[in-house]
C-alpha positions in Angstrom: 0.0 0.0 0.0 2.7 2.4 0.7 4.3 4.2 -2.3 8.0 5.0 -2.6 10.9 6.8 -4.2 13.9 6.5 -2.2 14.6 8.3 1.1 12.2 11.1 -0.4 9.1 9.1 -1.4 9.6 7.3 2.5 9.6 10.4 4.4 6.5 12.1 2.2 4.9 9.0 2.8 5.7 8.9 6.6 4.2 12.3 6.5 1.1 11.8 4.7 0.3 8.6 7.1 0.6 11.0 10.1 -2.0 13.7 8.6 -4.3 10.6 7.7 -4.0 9.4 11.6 -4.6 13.1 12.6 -7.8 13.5 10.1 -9.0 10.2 11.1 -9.3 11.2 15.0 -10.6 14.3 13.8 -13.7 12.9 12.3 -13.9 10.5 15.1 -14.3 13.3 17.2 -17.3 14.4 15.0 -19.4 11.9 14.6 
């Protein structure tokens, strides 16, 4: 599932998966 390029792609991805987690509780919280 995860998409890389090298170091790069890894760390975007790292970052991406951390906003997803944050978004995620976020709508938790809402509904």
């Amino acid at each position: 599932m995860r998409i890389t390029d090298g170091v790069d792609g890894r760390f975007r991805d790292e970052e991406m998966l951390t906003r997803f987690r944050q978004l995620a509780l976020l709508i938790d919280v809402f509904n």
